[in-house]
C-alpha positions as a Markdown table, in Angstrom:
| # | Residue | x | y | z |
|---|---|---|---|---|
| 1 | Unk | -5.4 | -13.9 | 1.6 |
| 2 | Unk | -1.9 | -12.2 | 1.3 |
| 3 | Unk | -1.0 | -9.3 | 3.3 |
| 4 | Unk | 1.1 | -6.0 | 1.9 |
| 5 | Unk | 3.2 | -3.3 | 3.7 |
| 6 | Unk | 4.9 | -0.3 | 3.1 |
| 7 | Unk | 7.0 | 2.6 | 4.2 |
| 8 | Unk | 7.6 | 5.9 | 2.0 |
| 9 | Unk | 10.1 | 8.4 | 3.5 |
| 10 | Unk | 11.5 | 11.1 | 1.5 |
| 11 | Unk | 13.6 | 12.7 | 4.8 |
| 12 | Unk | 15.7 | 9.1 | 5.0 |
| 13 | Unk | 17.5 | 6.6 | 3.0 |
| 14 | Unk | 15.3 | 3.4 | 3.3 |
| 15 | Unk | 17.5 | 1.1 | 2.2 |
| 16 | Unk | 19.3 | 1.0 | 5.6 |
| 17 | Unk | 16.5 | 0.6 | 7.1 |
| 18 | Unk | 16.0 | -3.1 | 5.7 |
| 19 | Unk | 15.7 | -4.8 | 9.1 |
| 20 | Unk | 12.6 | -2.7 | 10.2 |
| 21 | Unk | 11.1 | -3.1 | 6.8 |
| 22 | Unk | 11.4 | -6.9 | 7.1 |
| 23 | Unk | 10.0 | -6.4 | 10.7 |
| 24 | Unk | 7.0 | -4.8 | 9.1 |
| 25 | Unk | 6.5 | -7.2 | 6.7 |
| 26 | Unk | 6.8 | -10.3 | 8.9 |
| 27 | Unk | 3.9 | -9.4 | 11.1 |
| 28 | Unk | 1.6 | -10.0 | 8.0 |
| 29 | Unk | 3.0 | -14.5 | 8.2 |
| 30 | Unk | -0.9 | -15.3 | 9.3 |
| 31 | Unk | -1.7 | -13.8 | 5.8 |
| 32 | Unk | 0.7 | -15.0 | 3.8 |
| 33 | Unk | 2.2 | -18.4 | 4.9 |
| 34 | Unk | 3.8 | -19.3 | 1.6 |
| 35 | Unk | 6.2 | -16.7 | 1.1 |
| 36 | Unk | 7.7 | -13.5 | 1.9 |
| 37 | Unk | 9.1 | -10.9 | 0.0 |
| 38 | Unk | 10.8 | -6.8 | 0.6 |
| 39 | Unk | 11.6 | -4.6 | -2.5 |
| 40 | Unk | 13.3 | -1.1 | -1.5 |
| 41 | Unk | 14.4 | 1.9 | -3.2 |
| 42 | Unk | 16.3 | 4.8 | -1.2 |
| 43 | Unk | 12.8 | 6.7 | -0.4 |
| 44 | Unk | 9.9 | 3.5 | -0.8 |
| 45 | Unk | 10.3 | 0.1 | 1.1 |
| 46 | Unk | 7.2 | -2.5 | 0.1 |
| 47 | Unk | 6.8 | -5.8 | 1.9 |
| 48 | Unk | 4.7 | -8.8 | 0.8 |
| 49 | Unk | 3.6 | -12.3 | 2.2 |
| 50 | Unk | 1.9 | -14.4 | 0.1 |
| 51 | Unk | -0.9 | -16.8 | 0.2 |
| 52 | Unk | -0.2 | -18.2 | -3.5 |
| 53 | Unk | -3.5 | -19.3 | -5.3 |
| 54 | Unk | -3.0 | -18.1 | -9.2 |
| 55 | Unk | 0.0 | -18.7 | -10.7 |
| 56 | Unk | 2.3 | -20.3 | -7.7 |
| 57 | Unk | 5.9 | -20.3 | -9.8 |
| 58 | Unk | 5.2 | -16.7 | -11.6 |
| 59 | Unk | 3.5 | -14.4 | -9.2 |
| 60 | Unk | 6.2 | -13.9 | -6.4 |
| 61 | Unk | 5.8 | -10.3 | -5.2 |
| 62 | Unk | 6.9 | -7.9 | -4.8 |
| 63 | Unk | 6.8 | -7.5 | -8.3 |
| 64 | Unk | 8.4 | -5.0 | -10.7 |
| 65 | Unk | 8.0 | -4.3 | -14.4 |
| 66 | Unk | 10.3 | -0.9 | -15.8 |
| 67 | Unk | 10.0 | 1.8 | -13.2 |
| 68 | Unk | 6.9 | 0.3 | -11.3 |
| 69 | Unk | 7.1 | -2.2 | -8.7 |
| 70 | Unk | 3.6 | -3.6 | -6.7 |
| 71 | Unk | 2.7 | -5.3 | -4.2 |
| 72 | Unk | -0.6 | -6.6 | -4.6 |
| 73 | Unk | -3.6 | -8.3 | -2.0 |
| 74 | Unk | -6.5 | -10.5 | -3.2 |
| 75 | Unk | -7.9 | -11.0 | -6.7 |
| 76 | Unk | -8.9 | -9.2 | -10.1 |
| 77 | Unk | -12.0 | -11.4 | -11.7 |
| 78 | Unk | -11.6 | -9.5 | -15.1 |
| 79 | Unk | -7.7 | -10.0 | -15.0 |
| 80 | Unk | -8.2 | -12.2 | -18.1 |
| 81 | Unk | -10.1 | -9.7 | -19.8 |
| 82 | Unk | -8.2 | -6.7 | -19.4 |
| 83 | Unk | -4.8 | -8.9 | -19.7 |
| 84 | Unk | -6.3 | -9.4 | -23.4 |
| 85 | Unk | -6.7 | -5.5 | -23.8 |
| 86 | Unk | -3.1 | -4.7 | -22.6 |
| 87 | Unk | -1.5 | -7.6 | -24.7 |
| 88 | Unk | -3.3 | -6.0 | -28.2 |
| 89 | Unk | -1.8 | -2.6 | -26.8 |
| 90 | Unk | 1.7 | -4.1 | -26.9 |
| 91 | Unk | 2.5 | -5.4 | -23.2 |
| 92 | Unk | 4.1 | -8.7 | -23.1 |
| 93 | Unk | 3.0 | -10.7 | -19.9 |
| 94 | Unk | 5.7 | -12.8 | -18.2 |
| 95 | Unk | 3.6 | -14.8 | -15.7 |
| 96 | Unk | 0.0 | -16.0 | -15.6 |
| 97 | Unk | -0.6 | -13.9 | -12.4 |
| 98 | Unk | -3.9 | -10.9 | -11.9 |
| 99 | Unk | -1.0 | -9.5 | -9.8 |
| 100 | Unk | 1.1 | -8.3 | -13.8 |
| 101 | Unk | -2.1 | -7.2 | -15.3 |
| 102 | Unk | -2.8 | -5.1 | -12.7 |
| 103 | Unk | 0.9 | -3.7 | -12.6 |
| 104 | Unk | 1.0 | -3.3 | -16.6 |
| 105 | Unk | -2.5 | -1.5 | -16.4 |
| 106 | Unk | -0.9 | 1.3 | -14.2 |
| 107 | Unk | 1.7 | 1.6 | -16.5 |
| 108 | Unk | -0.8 | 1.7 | -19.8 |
| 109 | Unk | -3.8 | 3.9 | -17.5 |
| 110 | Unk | -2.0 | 5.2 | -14.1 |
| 111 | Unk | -4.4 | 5.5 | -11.1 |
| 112 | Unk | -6.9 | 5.5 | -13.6 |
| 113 | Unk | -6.3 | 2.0 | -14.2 |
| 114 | Unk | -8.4 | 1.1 | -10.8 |
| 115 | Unk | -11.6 | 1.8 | -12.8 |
| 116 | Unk | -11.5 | -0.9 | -14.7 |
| 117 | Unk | -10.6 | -3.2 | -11.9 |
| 118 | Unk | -14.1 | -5.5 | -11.3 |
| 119 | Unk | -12.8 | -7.3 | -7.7 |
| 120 | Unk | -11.6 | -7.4 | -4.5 |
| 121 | Unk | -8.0 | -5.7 | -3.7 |
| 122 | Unk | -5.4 | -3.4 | -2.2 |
| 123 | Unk | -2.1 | -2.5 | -2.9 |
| 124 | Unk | 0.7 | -0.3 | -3.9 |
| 125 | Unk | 2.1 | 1.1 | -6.7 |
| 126 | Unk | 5.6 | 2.7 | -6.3 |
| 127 | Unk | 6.4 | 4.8 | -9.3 |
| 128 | Unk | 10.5 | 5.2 | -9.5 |
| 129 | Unk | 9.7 | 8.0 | -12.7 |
| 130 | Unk | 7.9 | 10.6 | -10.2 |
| 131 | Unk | 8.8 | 9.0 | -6.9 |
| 132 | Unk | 5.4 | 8.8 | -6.3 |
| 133 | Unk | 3.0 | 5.7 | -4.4 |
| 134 | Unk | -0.1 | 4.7 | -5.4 |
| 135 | Unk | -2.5 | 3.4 | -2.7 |
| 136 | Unk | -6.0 | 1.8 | -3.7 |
| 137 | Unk | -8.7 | -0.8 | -2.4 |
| 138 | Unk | -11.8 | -2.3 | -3.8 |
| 139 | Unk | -15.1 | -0.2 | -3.3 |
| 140 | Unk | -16.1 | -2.1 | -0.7 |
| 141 | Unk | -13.2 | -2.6 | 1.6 |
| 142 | Unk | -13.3 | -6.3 | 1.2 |
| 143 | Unk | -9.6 | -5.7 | 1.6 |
| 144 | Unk | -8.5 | -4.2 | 4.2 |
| 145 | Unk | -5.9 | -1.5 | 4.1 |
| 146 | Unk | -4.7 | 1.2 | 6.8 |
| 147 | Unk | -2.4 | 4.2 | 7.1 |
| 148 | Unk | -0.4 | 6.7 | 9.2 |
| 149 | Unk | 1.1 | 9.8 | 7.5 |
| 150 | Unk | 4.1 | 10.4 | 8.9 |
| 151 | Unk | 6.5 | 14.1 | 9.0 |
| 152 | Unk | 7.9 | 13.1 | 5.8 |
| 153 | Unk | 6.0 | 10.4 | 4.5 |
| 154 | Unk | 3.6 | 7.3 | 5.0 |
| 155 | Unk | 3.5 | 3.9 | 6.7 |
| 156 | Unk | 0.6 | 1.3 | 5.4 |
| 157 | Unk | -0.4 | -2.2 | 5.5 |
| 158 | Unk | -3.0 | -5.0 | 5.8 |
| 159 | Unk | -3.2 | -4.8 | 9.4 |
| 160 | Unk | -2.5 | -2.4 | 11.6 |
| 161 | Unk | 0.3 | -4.2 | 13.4 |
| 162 | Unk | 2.7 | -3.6 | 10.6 |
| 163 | Unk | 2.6 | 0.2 | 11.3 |
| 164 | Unk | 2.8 | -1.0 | 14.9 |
| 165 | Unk | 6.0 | -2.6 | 14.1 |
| 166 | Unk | 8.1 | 0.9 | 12.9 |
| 167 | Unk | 9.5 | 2.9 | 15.8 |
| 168 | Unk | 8.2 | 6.1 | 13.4 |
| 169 | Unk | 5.0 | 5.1 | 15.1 |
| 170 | Unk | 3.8 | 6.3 | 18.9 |
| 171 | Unk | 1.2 | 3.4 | 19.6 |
| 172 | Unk | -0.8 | 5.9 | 21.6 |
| 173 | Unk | -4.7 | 5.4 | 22.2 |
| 174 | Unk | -6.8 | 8.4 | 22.3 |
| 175 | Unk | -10.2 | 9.2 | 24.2 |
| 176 | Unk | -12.1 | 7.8 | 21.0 |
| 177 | Unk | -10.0 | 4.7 | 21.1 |
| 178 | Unk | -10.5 | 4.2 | 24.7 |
| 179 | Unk | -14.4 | 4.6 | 24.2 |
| 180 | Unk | -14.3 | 1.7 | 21.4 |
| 181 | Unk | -12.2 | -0.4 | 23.4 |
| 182 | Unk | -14.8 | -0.4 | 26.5 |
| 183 | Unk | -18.1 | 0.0 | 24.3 |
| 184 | Unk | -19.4 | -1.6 | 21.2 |
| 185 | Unk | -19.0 | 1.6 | 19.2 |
| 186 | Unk | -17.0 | 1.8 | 16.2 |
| 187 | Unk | -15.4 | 5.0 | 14.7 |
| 188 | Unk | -16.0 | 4.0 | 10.4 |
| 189 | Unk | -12.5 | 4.3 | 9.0 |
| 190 | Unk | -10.1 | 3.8 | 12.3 |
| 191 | Unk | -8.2 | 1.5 | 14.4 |
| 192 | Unk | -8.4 | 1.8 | 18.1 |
| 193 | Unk | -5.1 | 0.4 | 18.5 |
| 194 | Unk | -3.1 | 3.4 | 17.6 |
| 195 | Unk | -4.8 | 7.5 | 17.7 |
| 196 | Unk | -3.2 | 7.7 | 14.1 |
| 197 | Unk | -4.1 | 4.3 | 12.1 |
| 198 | Unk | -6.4 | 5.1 | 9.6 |
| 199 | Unk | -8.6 | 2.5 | 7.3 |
| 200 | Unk | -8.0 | 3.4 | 4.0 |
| 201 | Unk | -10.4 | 5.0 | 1.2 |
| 202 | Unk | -12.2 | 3.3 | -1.3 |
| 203 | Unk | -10.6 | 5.2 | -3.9 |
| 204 | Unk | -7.1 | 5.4 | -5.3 |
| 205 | Unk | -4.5 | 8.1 | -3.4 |
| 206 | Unk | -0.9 | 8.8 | -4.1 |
| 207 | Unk | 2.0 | 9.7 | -1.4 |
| 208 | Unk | 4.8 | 12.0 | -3.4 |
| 209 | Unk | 7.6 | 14.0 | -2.3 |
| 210 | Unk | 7.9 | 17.5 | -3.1 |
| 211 | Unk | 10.8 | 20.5 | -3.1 |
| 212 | Unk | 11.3 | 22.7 | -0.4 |
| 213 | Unk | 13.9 | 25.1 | 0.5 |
| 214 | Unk | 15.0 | 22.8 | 3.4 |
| 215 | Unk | 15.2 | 19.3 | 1.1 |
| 216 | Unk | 12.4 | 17.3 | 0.2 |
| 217 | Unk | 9.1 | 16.5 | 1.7 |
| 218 | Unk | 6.3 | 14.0 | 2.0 |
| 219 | Unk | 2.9 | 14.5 | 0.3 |
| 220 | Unk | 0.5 | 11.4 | 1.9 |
| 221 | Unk | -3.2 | 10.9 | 1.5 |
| 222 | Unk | -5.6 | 12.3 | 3.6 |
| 223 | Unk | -8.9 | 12.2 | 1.6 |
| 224 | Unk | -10.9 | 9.9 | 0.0 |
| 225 | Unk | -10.5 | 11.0 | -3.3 |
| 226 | Unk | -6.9 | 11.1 | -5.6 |
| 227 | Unk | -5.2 | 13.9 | -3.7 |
| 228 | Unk | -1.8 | 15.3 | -2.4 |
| 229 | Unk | -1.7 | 16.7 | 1.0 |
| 230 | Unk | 1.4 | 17.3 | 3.5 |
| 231 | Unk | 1.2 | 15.4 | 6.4 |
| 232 | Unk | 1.6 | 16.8 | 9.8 |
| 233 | Unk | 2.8 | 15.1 | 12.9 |
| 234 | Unk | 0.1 | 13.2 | 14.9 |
| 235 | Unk | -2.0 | 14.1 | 12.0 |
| 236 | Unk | -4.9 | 11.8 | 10.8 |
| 237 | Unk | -6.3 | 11.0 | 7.1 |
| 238 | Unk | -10.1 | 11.5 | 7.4 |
């Protein structure tokens, strides 16, 4: 069990923003106890603990390969399979980890690539080329994996307490949550914690930025198929 969190903001430069990153990525320790690790770029921050089970030296996340950097929850069981199909397709593997193959079949298939995952995942994909993120989880939502769009972006991770840890976030329960909290009913696909913390879809989305005439903006998902969408404040993916 590992845990993974993230922040995209195309309105800010992230990489002053390190100490709440880290915040974010320290609530996931009961996940991850044997390391912890924060990759950010000006407009993507992605936080990783790790519990390490394949490949302890090699697999350290997050982890980047050319424009692409992952982090990366639970395990592949055809990693060896499709590691073979990417090696006689030229990629040359560095570690002994599911977490590269995965990685290096984004950059050989994009978000395509999750169709030939056979498993039990979630993570992200930050592409540097089109400053775009890739979120995906296994069909099943063995792996858990939430969200909050935000006015020019997205927050995600494992839990819900890592959104709970950025001040973007009003930790705010609605009429629905209050109903879950005193019942044993269950909205499919929220959080009661927060009215904006959504579970994520079984099936890959992508955050991007996009022009404007005011400066750039946040595309987040908000469906459960591959889709751009703009986020709106105190707005929820469905």
């Amino acid at each position: 069990m590992c845990g993974i969190v993230g922040w995209v903001d195309y309105d800010r430069d992230l990489t002053r923003e390190r100490a709440t990153a880290r915040e974010m990525t320290r609530t996931m320790a009961l996940r991850g106890p044997d390391d912890e690790g924060l990759w950010i770029d000006p407009h993507a921050a992605l936080g990783h603990r790790r519990l390490a089970v394949i490949d302890v030296e090699g697999g350290v996340q997050p982890m980047s390969e050319g424009p692409a950097t992952i982090v990366y929850s639970g395990e592949t069981y055809n990693f060896d399979e499709l590691r073979r199909d990417l090696e006689g397709r030229g990629h040359a593997f560095r570690t002994r980890s599911d977490t590269e193959v995965v990685l290096r079949a984004y950059l050989e298939w994009g978000a395509a690539a999750v169709e030939r995952f056979n498993g039990m995942y979630a993570f992200a994909v930050w592409d540097r080329r089109t400053e775009e993120l890739l979120l995906a989880r296994d069909r099943m939502g063995i792996k858990p994996l939430y969200y909050a769009p935000t006015p020019h972006g997205v927050l995600f991770g494992s839990e819900p307490k890592a959104i709970l840890a950025n001040p973007l976030f009003d930790a705010e329960i609605d009429d629905e949550g209050v109903s879950e909290m005193l019942t044993n009913a269950k909205t499919p696909g929220t959080a009661s914690s927060g009215a904006c913390t959504r579970s994520f879809p079984a099936t890959p989305s992508r955050c991007r930025g996009a022009a404007s005439a005011t400066g750039p903006t946040g595309s987040c998902p908000r469906a459960s198929t591959p889709t751009t969408c703009r986020p709106r404040s105190r707005a929820c993916g469905s």
